[in-house]
VEXDREN-2710 file (C-alpha; in Angstrom, 1 decimal):
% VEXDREN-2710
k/r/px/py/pz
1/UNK/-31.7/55.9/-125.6
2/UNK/-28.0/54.9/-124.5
3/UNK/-26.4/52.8/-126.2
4/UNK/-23.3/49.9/-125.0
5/UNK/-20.3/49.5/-126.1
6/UNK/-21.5/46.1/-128.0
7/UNK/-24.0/48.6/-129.5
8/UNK/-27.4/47.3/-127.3
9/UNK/-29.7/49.2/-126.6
10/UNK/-30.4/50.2/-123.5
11/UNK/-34.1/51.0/-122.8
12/UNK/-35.1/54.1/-120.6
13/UNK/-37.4/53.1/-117.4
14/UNK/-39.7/54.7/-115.1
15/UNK/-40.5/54.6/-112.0
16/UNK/-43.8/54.8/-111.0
17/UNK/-45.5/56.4/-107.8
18/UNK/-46.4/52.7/-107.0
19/UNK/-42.5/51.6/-107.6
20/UNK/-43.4/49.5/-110.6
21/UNK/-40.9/49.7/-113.6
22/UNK/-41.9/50.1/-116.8
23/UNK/-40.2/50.8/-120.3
24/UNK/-40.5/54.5/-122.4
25/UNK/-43.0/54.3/-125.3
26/UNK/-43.8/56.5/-128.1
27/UNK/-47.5/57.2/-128.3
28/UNK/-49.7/59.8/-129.6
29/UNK/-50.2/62.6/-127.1
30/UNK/-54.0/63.3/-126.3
31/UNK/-53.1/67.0/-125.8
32/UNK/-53.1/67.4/-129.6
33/UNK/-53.3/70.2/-132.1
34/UNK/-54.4/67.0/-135.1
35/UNK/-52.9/63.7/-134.1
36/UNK/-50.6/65.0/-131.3
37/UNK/-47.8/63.1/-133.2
38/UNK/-44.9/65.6/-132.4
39/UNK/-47.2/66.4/-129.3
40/UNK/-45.9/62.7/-128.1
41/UNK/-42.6/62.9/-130.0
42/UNK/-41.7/65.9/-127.4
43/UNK/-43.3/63.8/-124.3
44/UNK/-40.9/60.7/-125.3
45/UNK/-37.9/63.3/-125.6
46/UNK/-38.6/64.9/-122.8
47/UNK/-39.1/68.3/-124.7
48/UNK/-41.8/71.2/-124.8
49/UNK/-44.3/69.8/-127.9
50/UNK/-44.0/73.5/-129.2
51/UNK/-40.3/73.0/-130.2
52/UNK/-40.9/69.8/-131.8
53/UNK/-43.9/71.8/-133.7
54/UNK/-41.5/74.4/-134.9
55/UNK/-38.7/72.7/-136.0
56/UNK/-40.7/70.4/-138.0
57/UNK/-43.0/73.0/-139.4
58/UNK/-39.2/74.8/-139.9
59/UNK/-37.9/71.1/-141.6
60/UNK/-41.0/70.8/-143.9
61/UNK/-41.0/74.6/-145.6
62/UNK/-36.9/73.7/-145.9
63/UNK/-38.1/70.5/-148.2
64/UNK/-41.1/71.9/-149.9
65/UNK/-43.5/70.4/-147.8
66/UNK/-44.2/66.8/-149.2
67/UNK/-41.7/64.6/-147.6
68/UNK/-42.3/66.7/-144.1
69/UNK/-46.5/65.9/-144.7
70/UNK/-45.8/62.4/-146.0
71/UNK/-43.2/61.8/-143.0
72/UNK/-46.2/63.1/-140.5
73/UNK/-49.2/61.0/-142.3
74/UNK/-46.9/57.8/-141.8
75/UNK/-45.9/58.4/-138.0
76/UNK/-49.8/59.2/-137.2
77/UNK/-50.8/55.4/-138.4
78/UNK/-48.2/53.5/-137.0
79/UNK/-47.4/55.4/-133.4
80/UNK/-49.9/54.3/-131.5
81/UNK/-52.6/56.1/-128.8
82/UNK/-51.6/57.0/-125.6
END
């Protein structure tokens, strides 16, 4: 997301085939390997799911697992389905 100089948020849009606008969401990606989490994390950031599997799978081994499995647990019950 950009950001003004006030420091607003500017929402990213889409444009759909049918020319209707509509805001960016972060939702859980059905093409999952368990809750397709970082699956929809990539989607929203416009980034192969893979490389957001690796560098968190990278991320957790750094911090011994817990806060990387806790972090995941948390973002699985409150992003929402696609």
């Amino acid at each position: 997301m950009d950001h003004c100089s006030d420091g607003t948020v500017i929402h990213e849009l889409i444009i759909h085939k049918t020319g209707e606008m509509a805001v960016k969401r972060l939702t859980r990606s059905k093409e999952k390997m368990w809750a397709g989490v970082l699956a929809g994390i990539g989607v929203y950031l416009d980034v192969d799911p893979t490389i957001v599997r690796v560098v968190y799978a990278f991320l957790t081994v750094l911090t011994v697992g817990f806060p990387g499995l806790l972090a995941y647990i948390i973002m699985w019950i409150i992003i929402p389905k696609e």
